[in-house]
N, C-alpha and C positions, 0 to 999 in steps of 0.2 A: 201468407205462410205463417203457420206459428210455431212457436217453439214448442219444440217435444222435448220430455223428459232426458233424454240421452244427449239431444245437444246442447241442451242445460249444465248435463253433467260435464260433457268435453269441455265447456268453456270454465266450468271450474276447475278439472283438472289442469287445463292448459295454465290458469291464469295461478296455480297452484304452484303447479313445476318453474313457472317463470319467476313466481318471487320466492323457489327455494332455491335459485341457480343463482337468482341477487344474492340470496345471504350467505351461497357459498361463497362467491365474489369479494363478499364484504370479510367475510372472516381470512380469506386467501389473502387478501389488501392489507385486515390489520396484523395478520403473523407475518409478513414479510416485512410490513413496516417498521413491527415491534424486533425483528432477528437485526433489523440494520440500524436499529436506532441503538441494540445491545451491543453488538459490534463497535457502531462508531463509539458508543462512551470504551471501549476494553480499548479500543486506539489509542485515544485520548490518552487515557490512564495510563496506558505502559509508555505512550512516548513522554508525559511527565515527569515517571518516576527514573527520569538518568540518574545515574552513580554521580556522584562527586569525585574530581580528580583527587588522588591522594599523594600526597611526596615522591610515592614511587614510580606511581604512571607521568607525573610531571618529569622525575630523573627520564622515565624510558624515554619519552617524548624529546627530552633536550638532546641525549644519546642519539637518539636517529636525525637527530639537525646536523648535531659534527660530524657524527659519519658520512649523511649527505654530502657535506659543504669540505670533507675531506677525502673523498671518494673524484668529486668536481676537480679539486686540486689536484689529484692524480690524473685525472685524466686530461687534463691540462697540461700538466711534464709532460704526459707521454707524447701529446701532441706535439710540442717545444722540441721533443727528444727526437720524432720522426722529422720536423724541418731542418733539426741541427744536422743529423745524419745527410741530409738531401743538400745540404749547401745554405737552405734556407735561411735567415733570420728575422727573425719579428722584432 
């Protein structure tokens, strides 16, 4: 059996389409690689760039501890205040 011109030509087409669907492949491979390697440095980058605390965020910060730990203490009386009324003492 010998080859005829037209399956000559199929196996070129064929071997044609196959390494144009590789180089689709390959350029799909490096845009996705290239979108997530851009990404991950803008991560990077923004989670490096924190603010410095300044006086006044340090003030807000100390402010929501005593109100915390002053807020505790209230609800502490209150509990003290509900066993006094009950007979209770601690």
């Amino acid at each position: 059996m010998r080859p005829t011109v037209r399956s000559a030509c199929r196996l070129s087409v064929s071997a044609g389409h196959q390494q144009a669907t590789a180089e689709v492949a390959t350029v799909k491979f490096i845009e996705t690689t290239s979108a997530m390697l851009v990404v991950s440095a803008m991560f990077f980058a923004l989670s490096a760039c924190q603010k410095q605390e300044g006086p006044a965020e340090r003030a807000g910060k100390e402010t929501d501890k005593a109100v915390e730990k002053v807020g505790q203490q209230i609800e502490k009386a209150g509990e003290n205040i509900q066993d006094a009324a009950k007979g209770n003492k601690k």
